[in-house]
C-alpha positions in Angstrom: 41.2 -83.5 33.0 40.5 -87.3 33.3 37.3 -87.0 31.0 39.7 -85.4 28.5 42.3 -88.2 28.5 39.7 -90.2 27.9 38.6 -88.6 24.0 41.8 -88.5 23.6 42.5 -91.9 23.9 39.8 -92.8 21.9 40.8 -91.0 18.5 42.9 -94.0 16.7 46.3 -92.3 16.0 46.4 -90.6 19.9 45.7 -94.7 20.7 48.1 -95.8 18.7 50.9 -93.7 20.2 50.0 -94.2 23.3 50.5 -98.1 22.9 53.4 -97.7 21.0 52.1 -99.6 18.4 51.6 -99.0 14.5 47.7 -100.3 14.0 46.0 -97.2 12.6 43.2 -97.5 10.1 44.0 -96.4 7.2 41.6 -94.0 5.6 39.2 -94.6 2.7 38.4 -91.3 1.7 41.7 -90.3 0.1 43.3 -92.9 -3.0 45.6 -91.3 -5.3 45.1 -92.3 -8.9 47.2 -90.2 -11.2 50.5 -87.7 -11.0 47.5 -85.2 -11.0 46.6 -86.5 -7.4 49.7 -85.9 -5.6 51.9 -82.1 -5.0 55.6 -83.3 -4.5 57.8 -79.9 -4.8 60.8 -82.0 -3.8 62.6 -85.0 -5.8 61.3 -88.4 -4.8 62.8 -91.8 -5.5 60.5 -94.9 -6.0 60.2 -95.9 -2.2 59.8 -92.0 -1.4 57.0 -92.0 -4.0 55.3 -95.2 -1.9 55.7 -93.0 1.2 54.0 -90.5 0.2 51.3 -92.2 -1.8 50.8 -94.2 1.7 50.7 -91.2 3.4 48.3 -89.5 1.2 46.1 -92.9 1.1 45.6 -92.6 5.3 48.4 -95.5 6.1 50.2 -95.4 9.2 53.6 -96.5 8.5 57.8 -95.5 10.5 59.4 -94.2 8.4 63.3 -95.2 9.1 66.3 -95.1 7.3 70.1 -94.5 7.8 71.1 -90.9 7.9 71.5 -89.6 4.1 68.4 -91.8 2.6 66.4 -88.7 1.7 63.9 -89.5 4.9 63.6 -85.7 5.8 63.0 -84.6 1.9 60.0 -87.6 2.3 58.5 -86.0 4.9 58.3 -82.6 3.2 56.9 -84.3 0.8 54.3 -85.5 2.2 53.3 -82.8 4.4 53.0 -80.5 1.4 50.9 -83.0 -0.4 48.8 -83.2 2.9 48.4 -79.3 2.8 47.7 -79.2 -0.8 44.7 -81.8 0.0 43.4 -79.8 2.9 44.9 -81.2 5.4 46.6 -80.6 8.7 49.9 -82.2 9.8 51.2 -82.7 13.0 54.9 -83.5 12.5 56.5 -84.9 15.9 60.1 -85.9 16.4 62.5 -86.9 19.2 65.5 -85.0 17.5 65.7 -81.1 17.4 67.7 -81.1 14.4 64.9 -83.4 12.7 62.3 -80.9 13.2 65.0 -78.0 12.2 65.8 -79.8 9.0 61.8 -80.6 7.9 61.4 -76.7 8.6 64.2 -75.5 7.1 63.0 -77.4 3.8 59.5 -76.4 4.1 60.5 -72.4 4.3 62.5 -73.2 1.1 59.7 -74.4 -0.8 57.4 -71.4 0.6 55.7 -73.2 3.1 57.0 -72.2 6.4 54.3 -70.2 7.4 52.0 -72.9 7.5 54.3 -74.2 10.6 53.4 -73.8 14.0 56.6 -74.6 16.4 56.4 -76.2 19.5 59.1 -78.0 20.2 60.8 -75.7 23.1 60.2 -75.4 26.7 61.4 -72.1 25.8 59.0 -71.1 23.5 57.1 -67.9 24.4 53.4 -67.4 24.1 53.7 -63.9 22.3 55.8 -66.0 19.9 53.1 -68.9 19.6 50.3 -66.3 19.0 52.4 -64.3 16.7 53.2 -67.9 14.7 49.4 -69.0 14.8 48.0 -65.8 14.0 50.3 -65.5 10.4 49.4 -69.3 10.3 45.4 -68.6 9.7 45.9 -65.4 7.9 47.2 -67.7 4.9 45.1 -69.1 1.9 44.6 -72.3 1.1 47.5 -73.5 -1.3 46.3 -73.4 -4.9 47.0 -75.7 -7.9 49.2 -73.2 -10.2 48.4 -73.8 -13.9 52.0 -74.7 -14.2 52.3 -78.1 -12.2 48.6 -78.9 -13.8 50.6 -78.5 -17.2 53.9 -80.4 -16.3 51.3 -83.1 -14.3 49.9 -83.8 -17.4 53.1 -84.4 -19.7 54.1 -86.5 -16.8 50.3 -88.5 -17.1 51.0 -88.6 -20.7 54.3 -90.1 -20.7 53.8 -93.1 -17.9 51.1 -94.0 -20.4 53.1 -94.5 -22.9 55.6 -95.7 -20.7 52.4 -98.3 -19.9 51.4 -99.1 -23.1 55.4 -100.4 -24.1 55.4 -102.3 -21.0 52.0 -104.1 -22.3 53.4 -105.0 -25.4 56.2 -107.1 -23.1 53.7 -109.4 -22.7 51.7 -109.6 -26.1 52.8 -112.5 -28.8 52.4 -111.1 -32.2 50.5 -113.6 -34.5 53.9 -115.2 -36.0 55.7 -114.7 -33.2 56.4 -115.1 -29.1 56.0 -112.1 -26.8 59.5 -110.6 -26.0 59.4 -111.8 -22.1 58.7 -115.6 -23.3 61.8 -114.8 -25.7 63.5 -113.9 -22.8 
């Protein structure tokens, strides 16, 4: 058992909780680019957005907030775009209700079967082996031909969106630029 501890303990994240600390390396291989990148089912302000862009980039970040501030609607978020990418999630929580709530969403958006719980003392392993067993039996989540369509009209317009904010900071030949007017 003590030889065990010890791999544990040297895997990064494992470290990190341990220590209570938040000094995980972030990860190189994934950097999000373009709306393409990212699969966010659910709503996301601009700070969600970060979240899950960090997320998706490797970044080990708390994610806190008062109750109401969409934190739960982040984490689905993320973890979906996590399983989209191929990637496993382990989603841990001191509150029941959190966990409840992140599940809850996830079944909504059809992804509840990727979901192991383990969060009781009274969970049973029948239940656990049940759970696991429709767990592997899934495919990997596609890329449906309508979010490639909608990410693209999305792409499209924060180009143009891009391409007005440039011109902010051109002058045209006879006159300023419209921030030195400002």
């Amino acid at each position: 058992i003590r030889l065990r501890k010890d791999q544990l303990l040297n895997n990064p994240i494992v470290r990190s909780l341990v220590d209570s600390k938040n000094e995980v390396p972030a990860s190189p291989d994934a950097n999000p680019t373009s709306v393409r990148d990212l699969c966010i089912p659910l709503p996301a302000d601009s700070s969600q957005m970060k979240a899950i862009v960090d997320c998706s980039r490797g970044e080990s970040f708390v994610l806190k907030g008062p109750p109401g501030t969409g934190k739960s609607q982040t984490i689905v978020n993320m973890i979906a775009n996590s399983l989209y990418h191929g990637k496993t999630v382990l989603f841990v929580s001191e509150k029941q209700a959190a966990l409840n709530v992140v599940y809850d969403r996830l079944k909504r958006i059809g992804l509840g079967d990727f979901c192991l719980q383990l969060h009781s003392n009274k969970a049973d392993k029948k239940d656990f082996l049940a759970q696991l067993d429709k767990s592997l039996g899934n495919a990997a989540i596609g890329y449906p031909e309508e979010y490639g369509q909608t990410a693209g009209k999305i792409q499209q317009e924060k180009n143009a969106l891009e391409e007005h904010l440039a011109k902010f900071g051109k002058a045209d030949p006879c006159f300023i630029s419209i921030n030195d007017a400002f």
